[in-house]
Backbone bond lengths (Angstrom), bond angles and torsions (degrees), N, CA, C in turn:
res aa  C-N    CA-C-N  psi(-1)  N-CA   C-N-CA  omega(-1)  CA-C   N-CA-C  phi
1 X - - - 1.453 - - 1.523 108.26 -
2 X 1.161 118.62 121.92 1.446 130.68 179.24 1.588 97.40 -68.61
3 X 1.849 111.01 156.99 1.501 114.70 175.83 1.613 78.29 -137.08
4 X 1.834 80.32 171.14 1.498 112.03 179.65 1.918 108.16 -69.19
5 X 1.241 109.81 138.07 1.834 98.37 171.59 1.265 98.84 -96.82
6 X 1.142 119.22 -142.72 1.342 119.45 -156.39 1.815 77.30 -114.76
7 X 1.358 131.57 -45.82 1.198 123.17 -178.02 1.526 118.33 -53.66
8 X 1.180 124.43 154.42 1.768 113.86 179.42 1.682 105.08 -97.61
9 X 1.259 112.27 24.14 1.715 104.26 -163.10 1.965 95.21 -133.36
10 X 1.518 112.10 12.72 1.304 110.95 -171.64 1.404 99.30 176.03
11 X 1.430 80.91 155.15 1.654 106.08 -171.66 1.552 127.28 -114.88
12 X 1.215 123.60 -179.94 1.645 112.62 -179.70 1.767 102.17 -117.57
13 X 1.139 121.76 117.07 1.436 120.29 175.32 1.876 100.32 -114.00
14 X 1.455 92.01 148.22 1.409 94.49 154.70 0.887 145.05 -118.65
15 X 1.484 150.11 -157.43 1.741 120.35 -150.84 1.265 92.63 165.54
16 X 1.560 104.64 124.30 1.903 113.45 -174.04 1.527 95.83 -74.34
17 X 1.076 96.16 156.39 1.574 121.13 -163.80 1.593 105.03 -93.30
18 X 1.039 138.59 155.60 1.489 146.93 -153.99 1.544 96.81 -77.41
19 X 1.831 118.75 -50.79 1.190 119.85 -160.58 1.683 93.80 -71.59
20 X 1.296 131.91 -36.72 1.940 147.43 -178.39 1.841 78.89 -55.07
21 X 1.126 121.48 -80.26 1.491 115.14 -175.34 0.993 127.20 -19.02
22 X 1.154 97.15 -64.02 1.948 112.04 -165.51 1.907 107.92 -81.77
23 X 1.385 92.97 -1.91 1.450 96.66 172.11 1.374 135.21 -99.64
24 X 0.922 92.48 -13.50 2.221 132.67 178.10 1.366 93.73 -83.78
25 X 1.022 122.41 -66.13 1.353 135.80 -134.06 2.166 99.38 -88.08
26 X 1.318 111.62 -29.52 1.357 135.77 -171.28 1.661 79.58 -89.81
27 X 1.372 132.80 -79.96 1.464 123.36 -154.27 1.896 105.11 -69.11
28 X 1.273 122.05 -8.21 1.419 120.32 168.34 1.153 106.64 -71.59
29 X 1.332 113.07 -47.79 1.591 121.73 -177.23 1.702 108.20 -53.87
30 X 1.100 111.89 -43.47 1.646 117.89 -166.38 1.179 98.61 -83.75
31 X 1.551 136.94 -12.47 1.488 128.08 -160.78 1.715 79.89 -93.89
32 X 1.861 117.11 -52.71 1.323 97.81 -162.15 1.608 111.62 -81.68
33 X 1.073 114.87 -27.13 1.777 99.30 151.53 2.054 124.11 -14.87
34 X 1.608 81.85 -82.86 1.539 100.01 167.82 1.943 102.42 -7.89
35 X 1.815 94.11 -87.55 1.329 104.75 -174.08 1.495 118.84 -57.08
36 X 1.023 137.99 18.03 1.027 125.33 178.70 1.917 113.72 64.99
37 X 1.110 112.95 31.70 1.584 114.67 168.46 1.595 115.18 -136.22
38 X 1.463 109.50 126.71 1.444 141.78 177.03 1.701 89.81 -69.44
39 X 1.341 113.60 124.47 1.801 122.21 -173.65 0.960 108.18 -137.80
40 X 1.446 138.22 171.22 2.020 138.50 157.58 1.493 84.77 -106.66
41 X 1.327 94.43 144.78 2.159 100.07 173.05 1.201 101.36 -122.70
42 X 1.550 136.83 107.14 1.477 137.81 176.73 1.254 110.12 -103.32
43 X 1.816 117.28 111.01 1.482 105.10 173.14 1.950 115.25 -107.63
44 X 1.151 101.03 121.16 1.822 100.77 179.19 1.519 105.60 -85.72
45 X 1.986 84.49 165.48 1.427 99.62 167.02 1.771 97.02 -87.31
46 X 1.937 116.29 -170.36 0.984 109.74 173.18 1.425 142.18 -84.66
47 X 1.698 83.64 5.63 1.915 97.54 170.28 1.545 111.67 -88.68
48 X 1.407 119.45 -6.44 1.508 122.11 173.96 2.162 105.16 102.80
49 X 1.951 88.44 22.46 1.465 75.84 -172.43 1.429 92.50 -103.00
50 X 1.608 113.26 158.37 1.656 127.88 -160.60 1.590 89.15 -77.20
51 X 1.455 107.61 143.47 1.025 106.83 -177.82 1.742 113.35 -146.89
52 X 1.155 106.79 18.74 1.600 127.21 168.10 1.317 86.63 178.85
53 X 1.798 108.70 175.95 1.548 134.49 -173.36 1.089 106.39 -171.93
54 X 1.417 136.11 127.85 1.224 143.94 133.02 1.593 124.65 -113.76
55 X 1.571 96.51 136.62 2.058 101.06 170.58 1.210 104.22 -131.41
56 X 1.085 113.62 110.98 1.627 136.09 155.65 1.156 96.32 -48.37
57 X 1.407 114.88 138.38 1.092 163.40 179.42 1.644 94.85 -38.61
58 X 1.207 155.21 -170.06 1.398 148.74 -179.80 1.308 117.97 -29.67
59 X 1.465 109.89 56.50 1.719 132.59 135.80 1.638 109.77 -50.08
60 X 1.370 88.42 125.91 1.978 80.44 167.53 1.598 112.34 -69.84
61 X 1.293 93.88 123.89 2.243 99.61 176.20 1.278 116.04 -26.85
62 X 1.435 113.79 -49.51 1.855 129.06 -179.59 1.639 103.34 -48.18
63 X 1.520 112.05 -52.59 1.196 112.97 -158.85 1.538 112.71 -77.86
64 X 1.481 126.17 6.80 1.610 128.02 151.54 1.423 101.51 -61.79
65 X 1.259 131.17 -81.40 1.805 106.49 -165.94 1.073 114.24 -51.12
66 X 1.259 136.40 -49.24 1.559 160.02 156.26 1.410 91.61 2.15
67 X 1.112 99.80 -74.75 1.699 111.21 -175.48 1.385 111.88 -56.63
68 X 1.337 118.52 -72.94 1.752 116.25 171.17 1.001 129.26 -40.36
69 X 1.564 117.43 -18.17 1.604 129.55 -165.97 1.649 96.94 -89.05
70 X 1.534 114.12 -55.10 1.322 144.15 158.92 2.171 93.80 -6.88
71 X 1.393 88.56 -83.29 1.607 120.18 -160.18 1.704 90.70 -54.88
72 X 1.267 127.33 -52.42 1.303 115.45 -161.09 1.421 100.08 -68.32
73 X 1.416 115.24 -63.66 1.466 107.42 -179.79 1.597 125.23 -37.46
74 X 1.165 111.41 -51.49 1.570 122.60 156.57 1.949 104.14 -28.05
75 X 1.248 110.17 -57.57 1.239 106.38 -151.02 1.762 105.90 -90.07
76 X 1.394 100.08 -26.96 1.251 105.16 174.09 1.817 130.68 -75.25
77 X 1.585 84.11 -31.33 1.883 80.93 164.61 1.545 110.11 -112.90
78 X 1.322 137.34 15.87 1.390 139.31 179.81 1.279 104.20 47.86
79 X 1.880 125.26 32.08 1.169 124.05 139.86 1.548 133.26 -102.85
80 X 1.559 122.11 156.03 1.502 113.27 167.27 1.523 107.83 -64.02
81 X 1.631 113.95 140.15 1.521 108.27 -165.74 1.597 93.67 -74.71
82 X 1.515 141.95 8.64 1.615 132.74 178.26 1.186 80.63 -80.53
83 X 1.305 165.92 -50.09 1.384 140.85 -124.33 1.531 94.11 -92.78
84 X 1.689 120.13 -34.71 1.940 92.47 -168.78 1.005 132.84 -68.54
85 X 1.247 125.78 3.27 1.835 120.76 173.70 1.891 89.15 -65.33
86 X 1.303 98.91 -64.85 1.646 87.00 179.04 1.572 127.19 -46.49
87 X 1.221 126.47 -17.24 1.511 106.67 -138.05 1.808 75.13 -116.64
88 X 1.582 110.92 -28.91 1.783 102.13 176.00 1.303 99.25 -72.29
89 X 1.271 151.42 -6.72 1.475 126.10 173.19 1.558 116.22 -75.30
90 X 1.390 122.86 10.72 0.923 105.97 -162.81 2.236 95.43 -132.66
91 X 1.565 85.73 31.39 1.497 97.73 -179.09 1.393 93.30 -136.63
92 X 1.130 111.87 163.63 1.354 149.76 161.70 1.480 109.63 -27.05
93 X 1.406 137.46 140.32 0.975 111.33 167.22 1.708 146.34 -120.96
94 X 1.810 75.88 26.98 2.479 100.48 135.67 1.625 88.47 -57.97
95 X 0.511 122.25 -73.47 1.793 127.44 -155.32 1.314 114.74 -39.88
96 X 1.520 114.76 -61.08 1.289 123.23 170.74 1.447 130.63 -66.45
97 X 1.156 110.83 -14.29 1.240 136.94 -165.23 1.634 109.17 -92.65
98 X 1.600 90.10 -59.15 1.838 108.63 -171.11 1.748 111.73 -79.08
99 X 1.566 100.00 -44.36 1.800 85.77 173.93 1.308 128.51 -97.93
100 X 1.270 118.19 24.88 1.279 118.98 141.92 1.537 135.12 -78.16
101 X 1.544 98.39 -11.72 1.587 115.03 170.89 1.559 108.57 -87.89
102 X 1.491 124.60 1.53 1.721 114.60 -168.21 1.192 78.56 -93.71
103 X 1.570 97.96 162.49 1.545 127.04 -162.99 0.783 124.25 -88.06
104 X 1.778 136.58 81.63 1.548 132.75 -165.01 1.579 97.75 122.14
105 X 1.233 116.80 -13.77 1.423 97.10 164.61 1.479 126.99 -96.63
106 X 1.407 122.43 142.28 1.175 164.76 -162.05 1.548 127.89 -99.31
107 X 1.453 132.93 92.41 1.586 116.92 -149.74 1.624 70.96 -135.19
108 X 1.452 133.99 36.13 1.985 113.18 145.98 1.247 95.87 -143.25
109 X 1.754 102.31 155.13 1.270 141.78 -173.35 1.946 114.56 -32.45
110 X 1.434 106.15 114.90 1.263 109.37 161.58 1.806 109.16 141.79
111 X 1.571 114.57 22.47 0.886 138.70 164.85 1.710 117.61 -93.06
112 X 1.583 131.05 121.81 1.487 97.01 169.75 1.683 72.62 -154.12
113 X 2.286 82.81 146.57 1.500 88.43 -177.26 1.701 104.77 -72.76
114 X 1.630 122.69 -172.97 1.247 108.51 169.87 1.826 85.90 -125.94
115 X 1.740 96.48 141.33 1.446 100.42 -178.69 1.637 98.94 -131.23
116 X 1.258 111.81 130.72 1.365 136.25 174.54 1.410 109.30 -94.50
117 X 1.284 120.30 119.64 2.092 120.30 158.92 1.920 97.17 42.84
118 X 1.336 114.74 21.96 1.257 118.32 168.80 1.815 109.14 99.26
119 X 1.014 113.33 -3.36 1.583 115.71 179.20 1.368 103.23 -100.44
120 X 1.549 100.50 137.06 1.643 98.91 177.08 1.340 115.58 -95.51
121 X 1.603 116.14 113.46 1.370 127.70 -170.70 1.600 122.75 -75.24
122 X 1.549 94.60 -21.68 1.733 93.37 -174.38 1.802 86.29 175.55
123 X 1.431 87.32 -165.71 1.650 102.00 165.05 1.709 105.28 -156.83
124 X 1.288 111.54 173.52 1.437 121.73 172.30 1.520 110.04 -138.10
125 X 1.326 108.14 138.98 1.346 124.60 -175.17 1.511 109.05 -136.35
126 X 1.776 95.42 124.68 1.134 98.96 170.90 1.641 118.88 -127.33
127 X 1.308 111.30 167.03 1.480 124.27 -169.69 1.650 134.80 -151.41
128 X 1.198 120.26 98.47 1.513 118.97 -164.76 1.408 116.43 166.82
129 X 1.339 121.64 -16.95 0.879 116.19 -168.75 1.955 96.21 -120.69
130 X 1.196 128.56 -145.54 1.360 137.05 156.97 1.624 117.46 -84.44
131 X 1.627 99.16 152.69 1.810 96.88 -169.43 1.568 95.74 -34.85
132 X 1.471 121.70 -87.02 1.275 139.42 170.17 1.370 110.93 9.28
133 X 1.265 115.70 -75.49 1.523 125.93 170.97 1.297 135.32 -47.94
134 X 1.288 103.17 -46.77 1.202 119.95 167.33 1.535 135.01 -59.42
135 X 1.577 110.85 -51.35 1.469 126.69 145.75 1.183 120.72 -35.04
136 X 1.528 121.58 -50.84 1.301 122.22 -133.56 2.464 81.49 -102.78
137 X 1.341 110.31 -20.45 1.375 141.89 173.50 1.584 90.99 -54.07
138 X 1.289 119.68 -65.06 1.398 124.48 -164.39 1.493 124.97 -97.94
139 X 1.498 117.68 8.97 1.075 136.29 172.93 1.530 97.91 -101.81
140 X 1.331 126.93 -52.45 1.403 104.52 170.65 1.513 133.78 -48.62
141 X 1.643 108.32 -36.60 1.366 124.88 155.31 1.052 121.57 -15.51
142 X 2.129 113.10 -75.44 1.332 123.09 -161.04 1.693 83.21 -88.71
143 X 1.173 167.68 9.46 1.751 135.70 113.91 0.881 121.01 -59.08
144 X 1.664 149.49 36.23 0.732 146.36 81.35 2.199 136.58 -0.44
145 X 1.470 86.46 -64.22 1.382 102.32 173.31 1.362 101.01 -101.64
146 X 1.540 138.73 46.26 1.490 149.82 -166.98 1.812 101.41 7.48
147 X 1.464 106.64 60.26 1.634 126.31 170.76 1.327 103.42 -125.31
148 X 1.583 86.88 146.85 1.841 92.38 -172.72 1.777 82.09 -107.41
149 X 1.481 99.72 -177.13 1.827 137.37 175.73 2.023 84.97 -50.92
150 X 1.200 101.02 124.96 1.503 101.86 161.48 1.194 107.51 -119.28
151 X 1.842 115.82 142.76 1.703 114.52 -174.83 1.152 112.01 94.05
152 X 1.308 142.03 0.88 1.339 144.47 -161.58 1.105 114.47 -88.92
């Protein structure tokens, strides 16, 4: 969540830090190791820009955007992408219908934003394994930074 600065023409956002990246993104990798699943691990800043990457070794090719696509959506609505099958039933259905067709969005499991002291710092998205896996892939991640699933 962006705050007011002291200027009236700009704001203060925050934004996981490269070394927070590469640290999420390394312990996702080792969680899906663990299980026995080959994944892409995409961690964003909160404008949806990539901000670490990892692909295990026989990741399916598809599942690199998969993953980034994953993370932005995550980061762009400060939801886990498992929640929108739920959260479009309760819209219109232009709504349900139409933004599942915008480009880069993501409505199954393995998206989660990352939220700091209540500011959303980024998100991580992962892809390769099953929703299940995958989620559960990128929740080990954000314990990493001793953060749980935010939005869930």
């Amino acid at each position: 969540m962006a705050r007011v600065s002291a200027s009236t023409h700009s704001v203060v956002q925050h934004c996981i830090t490269w070394q927070a990246a590469q640290a999420v993104a390394a312990a996702a990798a080792a969680h899906a190791q663990s299980l026995g699943v080959a994944v892409n691990v995409a961690l964003v800043d909160p404008a949806g820009v990539l901000a670490a990457f990892v692909r295990m070794p026989g990741a399916p090719l598809h599942s690199v955007e998969i993953a980034i696509d994953k993370a932005y959506t995550a980061a762009g609505f400060g939801l886990p992408t498992s929640r929108w099958q739920e959260v479009l039933q309760s819209h219109s259905a232009a709504v349900r219908e139409g933004l599942v067709l915008r480009p880069r969005f993501v409505a199954f499991g393995g998206g989660l934003p990352i939220v700091e002291q209540g500011a959303r710092i980024g998100a991580i998205g992962v892809s390769g394994g099953s929703e299940a896996q995958d989620e559960a892939i990128a929740a080990a991640g954000l314990q990493a930074l001793g953060l749980g699933p935010s939005g869930a």
